[in-house]
C-alpha positions in Angstrom: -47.5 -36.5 63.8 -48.7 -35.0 60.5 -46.6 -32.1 61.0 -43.0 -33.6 60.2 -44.7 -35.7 57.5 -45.6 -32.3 56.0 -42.7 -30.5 56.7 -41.0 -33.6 54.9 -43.3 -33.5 51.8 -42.9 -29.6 51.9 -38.9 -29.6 51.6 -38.9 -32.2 49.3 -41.3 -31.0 46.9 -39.4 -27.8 47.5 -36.1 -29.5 46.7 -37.7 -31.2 43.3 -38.9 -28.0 42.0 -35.4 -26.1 42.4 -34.1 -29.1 40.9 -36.6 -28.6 37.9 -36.1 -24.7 37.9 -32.4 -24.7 37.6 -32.6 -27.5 34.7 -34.8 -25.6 32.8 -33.2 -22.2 33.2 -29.3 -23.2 33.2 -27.4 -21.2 30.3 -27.2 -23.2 26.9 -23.6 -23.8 26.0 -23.4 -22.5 22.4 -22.5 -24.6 19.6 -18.8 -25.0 18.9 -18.2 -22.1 15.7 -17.2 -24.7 12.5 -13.6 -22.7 11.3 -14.3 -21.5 7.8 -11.9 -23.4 5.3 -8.4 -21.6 5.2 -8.4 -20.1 1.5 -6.0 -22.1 -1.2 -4.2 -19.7 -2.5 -2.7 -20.1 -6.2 0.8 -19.2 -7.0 1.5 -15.7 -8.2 4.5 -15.0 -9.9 6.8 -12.0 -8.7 9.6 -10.8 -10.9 12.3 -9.2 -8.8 14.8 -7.3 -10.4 18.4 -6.5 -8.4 20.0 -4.0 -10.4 23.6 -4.8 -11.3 23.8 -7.8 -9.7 26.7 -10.3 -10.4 26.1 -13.9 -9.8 29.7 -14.2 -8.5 28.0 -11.6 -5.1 26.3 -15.2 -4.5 29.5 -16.5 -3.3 30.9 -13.8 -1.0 29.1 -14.7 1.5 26.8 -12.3 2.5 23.1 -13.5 0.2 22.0 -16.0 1.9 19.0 -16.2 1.5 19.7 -15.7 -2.2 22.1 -18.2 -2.2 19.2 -20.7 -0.7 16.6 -19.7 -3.5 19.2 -20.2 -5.9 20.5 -24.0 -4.3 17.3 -25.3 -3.8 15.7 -23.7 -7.0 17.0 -23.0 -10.7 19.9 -21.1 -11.8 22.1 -20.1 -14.5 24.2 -18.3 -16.6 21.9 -15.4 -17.8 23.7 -12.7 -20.8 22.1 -9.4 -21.3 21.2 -7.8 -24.3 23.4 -5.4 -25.8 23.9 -2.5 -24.9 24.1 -3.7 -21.2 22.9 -1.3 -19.6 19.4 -0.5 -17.2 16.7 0.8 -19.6 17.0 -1.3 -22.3 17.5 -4.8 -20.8 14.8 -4.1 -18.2 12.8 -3.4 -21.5 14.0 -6.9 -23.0 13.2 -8.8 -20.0 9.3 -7.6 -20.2 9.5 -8.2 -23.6 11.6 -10.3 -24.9 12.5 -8.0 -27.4 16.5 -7.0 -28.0 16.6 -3.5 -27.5 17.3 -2.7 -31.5 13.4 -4.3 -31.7 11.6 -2.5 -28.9 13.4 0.6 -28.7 14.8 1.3 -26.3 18.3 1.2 -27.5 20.1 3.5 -24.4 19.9 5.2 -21.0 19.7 8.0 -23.1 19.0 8.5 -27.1 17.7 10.1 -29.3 15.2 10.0 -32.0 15.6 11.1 -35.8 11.4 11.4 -36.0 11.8 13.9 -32.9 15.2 15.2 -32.8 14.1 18.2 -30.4 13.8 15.8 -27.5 16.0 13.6 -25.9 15.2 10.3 -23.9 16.5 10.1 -20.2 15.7 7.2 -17.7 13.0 9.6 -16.6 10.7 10.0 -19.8 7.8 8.9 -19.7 6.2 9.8 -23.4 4.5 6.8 -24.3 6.3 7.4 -28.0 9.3 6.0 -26.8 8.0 2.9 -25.4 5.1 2.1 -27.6 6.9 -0.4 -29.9 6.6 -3.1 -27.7 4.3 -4.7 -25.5 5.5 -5.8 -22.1 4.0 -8.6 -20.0 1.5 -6.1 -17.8 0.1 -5.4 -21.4 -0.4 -9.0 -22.6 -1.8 -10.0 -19.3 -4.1 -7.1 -18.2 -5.7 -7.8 -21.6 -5.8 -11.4 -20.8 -7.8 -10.3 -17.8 -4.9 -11.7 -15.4 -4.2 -8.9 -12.9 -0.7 -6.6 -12.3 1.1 -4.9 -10.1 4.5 -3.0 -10.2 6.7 -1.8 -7.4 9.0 -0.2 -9.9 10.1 -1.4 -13.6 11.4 0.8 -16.1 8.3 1.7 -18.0 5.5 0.4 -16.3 4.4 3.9 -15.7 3.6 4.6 -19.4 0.1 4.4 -20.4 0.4 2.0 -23.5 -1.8 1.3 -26.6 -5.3 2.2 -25.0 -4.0 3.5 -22.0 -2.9 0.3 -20.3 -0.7 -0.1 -17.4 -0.3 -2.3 -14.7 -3.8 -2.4 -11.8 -1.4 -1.4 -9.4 1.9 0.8 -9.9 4.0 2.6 -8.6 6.0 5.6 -9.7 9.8 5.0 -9.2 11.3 6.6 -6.5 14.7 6.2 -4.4 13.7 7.5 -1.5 11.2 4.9 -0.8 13.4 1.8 1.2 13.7 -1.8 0.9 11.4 -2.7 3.3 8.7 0.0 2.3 8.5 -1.8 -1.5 8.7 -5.5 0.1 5.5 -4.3 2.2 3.9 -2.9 -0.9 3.7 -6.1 -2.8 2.7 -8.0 0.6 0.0 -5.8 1.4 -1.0 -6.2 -2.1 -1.4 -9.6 -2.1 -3.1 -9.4 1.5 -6.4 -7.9 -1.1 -9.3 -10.0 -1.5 -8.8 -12.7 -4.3 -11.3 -11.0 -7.2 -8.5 -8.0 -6.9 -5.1 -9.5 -6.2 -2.3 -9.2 -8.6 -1.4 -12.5 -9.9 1.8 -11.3 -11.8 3.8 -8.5 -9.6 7.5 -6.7 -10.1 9.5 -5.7 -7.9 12.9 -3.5 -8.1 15.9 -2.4 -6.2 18.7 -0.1 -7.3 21.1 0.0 -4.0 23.5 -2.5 -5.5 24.1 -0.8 -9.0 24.4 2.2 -7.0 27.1 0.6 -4.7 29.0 -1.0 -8.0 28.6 2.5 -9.4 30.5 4.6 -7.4 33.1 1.9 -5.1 33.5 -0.3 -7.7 32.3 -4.0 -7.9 34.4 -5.6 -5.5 34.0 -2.9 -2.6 32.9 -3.6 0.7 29.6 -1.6 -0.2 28.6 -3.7 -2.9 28.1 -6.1 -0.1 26.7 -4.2 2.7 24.3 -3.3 -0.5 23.8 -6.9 -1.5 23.4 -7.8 2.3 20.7 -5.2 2.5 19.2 -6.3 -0.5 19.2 -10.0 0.4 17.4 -9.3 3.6 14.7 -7.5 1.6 13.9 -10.7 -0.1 14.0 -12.7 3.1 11.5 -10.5 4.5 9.1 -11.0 1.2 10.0 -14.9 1.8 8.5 -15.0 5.1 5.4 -12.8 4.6 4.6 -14.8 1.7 4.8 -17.7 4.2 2.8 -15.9 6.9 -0.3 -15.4 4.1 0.1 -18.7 2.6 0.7 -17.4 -0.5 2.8 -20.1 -2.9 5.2 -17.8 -5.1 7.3 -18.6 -8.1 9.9 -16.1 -7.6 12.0 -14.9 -10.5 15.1 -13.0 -9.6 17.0 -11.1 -12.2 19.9 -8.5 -12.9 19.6 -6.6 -15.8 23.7 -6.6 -16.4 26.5 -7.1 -13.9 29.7 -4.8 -13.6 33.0 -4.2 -13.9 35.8 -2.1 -12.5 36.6 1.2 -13.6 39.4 4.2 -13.4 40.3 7.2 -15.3 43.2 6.0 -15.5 42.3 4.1 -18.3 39.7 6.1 -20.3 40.0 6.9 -24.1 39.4 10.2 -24.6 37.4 11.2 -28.1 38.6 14.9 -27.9 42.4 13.6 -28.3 41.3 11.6 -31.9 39.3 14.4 -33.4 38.0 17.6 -33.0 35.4 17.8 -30.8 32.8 20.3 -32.5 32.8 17.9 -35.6 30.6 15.5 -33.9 27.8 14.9 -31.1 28.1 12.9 -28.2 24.7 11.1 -27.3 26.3 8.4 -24.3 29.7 7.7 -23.2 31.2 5.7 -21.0 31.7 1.9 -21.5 30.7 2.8 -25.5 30.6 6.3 -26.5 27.4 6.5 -29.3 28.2 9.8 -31.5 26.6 12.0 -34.1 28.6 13.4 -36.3 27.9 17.1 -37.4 26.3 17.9 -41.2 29.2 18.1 -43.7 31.5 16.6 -41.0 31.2 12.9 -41.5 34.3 11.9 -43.5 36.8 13.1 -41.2 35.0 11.8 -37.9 34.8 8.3 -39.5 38.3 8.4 -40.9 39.3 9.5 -37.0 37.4 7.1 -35.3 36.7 4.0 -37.5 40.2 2.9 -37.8 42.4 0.5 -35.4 42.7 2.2 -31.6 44.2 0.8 -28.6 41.4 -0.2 -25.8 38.7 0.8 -27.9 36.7 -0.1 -31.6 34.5 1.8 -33.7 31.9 1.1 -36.0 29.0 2.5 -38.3 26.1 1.7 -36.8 25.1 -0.6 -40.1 28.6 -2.3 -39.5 28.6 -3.4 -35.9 29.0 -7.4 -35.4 26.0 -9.3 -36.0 26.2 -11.0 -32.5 25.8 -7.5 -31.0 21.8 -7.4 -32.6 22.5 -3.8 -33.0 22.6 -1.1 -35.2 19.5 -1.3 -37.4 17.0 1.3 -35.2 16.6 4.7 -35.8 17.8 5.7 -32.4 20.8 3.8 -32.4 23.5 7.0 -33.6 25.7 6.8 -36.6 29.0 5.7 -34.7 29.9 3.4 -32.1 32.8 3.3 -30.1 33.1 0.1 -27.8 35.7 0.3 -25.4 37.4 -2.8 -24.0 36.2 -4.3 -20.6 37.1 -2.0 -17.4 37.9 0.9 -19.7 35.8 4.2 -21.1 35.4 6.0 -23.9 34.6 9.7 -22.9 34.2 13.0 -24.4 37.9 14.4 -22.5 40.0 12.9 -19.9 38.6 13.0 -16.1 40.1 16.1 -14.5 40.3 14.2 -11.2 41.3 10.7 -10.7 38.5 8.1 -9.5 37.4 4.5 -9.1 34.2 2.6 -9.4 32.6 0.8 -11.8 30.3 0.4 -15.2 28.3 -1.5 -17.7 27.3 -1.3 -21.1 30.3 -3.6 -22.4 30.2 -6.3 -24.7 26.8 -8.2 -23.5 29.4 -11.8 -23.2 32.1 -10.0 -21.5 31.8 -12.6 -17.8 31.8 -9.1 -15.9 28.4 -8.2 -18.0 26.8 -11.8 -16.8 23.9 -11.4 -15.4 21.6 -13.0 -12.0 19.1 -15.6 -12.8 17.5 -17.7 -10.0 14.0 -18.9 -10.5 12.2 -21.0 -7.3 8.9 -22.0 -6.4 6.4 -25.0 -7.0 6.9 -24.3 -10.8 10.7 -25.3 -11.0 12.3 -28.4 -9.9 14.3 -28.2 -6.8 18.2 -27.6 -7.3 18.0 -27.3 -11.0 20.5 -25.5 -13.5 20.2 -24.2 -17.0 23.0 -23.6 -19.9 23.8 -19.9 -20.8 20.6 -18.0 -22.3 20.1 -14.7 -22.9 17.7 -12.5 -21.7 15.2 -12.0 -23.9 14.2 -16.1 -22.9 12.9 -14.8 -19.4 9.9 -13.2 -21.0 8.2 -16.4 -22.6 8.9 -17.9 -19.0 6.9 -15.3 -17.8 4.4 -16.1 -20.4 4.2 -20.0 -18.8 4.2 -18.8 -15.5 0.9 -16.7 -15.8 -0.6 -19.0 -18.0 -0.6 -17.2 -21.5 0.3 -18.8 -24.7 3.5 -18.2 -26.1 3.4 -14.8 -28.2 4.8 -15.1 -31.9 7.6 -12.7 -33.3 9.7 -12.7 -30.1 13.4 -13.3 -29.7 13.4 -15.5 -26.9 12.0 -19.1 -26.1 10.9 -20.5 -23.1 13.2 -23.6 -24.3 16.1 -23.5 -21.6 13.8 -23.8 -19.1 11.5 -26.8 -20.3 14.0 -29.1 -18.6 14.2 -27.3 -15.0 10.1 -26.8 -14.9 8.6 -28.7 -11.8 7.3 -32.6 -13.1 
């Protein structure tokens, strides 16, 4: 009889202490990780330059995702500074200097203090571009943090040696979406060394307008190209949740061009009285020692298509004349024609700039969007050299005194 009593106390003294066992020796489930706070991100503010860019490519049809940061951002009528041409109104943008100020007063020039060297759009002598200070300057020494992916002169070493944190040396060769991944991955850096003010550039449309013309089919195919470049930036800044004010800008637009209408300087006067220094939508000239007379009497008289000046005598609205490197004559041509050192020995079309900075086919892009700028805004007709104090407000530095443009235009499109 005791035996299945046992047997029964047995298994179920068995049973408790399997029961007991397992409890204490089952697996602890571990705590549920807390997700670290996503990181708020402050705007940045990226300048984007599309070289030779119209506003009237908006409406063509082929931008739109320019087209939607311009509808549902600001916009408006922006005039370059004269001469309109690359160098010196990127140089007026950083600045917001007029190119007779900050010197850079061509694509090419030269320089009365140095008259053995000659500026091209590929000198890099800080002596050139060391009377002004661009926006990288101001802020680096602000302590708020810069990178370029291309802008004329933002690979000089300026005052002390400043530059940008990050820059890049300009080259074609490097593509669309190469330079849009540049600035992402920059801003992909740890906070305590991400730029907070960042350029970016692209050529392909200038180049387009340059040698089609502006109303070719591959001025759009560029401006198509171009457009998806910034839609890409748009959606990786959305992928980091990084809040951008995006300022998009042209430094001049273009116009239409043929040698068949071209003024030619060698059919007016004889061509080893003077030195040519740029020709094309202007001709700047030199004219030889002992030969000055006769090339003024030539040149500064009433032509067809075309009108000269000293350089002390050019129209005050042109804010030109008064530096150094600006030559002793200028030759303006009207709009679509060229004044050149001899007529074309081939017959071609395309385009230009460097005309009259109000001419409508100089007018320049402008769109400016982001949590900075009220939604669908527009501004009157400013020039230029008002983008740089914007720039100013974006980043947070007080205005600077002396400069030629105000951040005034743009009080009444800034986000409320």
């Amino acid at each position: 009889m005791f035996k299945p009593l046992l047997a029964a106390f047995l298994a179920a003294a068995s049973l408790t202490a399997c029961t007991t066992t397992s409890a204490s020796t089952a697996p602890v489930a571990p705590p549920i990780p807390i997700a670290a706070p996503a990181e708020v991100r402050a705007p940045v503010t990226i300048l984007i330059s599309i070289d030779g860019f119209h506003p009237d490519y908006l409406k063509r049809g082929v931008t739109p995702v320019l087209s939607r940061l311009a509808a549902e951002g600001v916009t408006g009528p922006m005039r370059p500074s004269f001469p309109s041409k690359t160098f010196p109104n990127h140089w007026t943008l950083v600045t917001g200097l007029r190119p007779d100020r900050h010197g850079i007063v061509g694509n090419r020039m030269e320089d009365p203090a140095d008259p053995k060297t000659v500026f091209t759009m590929a000198s890099d002598n800080p002596a050139w571009w060391s009377a002004a200070e661009p926006i990288w300057v101001a802020a680096e020494k602000a302590g708020v943090r810069t990178a370029t992916q291309f802008w004329p002169g933002s690979n000089v070493p300026l005052g002390d040696g400043v530059r940008p944190s990050d820059w890049q040396q300009y080259n074609q060769a490097i593509t669309t979406t190469q330079r849009v991944n540049g600035i992402l991955d920059w801003l992909r850096r740890p906070a305590e060394i991400r730029p907070k003010l960042l350029t970016l550039y692209f050529e392909a449309v200038d180049s387009a307008g340059h040698a089609y013309g502006p109303d070719s089919p591959q001025v759009n195919a560029a401006a198509a190209d171009v457009d998806a470049a910034v839609g890409a930036l748009v959606e990786g800044l959305t992928a980091l949740g990084q809040p951008a004010n995006l300022v998009v800008v042209a430094d001049h637009g273009m116009a239409a061009t043929s040698t068949s209408r071209v003024v030619a300087l060698d059919k007016l006067v004889d061509a080893s009285f003077y030195r040519v220094v740029e020709a094309g939508p202007y001709a700047s000239l030199t004219p030889l020692p002992g030969r000055e007379a006769a090339v003024e009497k030539a040149l500064i008289a009433p032509h067809e298509h075309m009108q000269c000046w000293r350089k002390g005598e050019l129209p005050a609205r042109l804010h030109y004349g008064r530096n150094a490197r600006v030559p002793a004559i200028l030759c303006l041509a009207e709009t679509g024609w060229q004044v050149l050192p001899t007529t074309p020995a081939e017959p071609r079309r395309g385009g230009a700039h460097g005309y009259d900075n109000m001419a409508p086919e100089m007018e320049a892009l402008f769109i400016a969007n982001g949590p900075a700028f009220a939604r669908g805004g527009t501004v009157p007709a400013f020039d230029n050299v008002d983008v740089y104090p914007l720039l100013r407000d974006l980043i947070g530095l007080p205005q600077a005194p002396g400069v030629d443009g105000s951040d005034t235009v743009f009080r009444s499109a800034r986000a409320r």
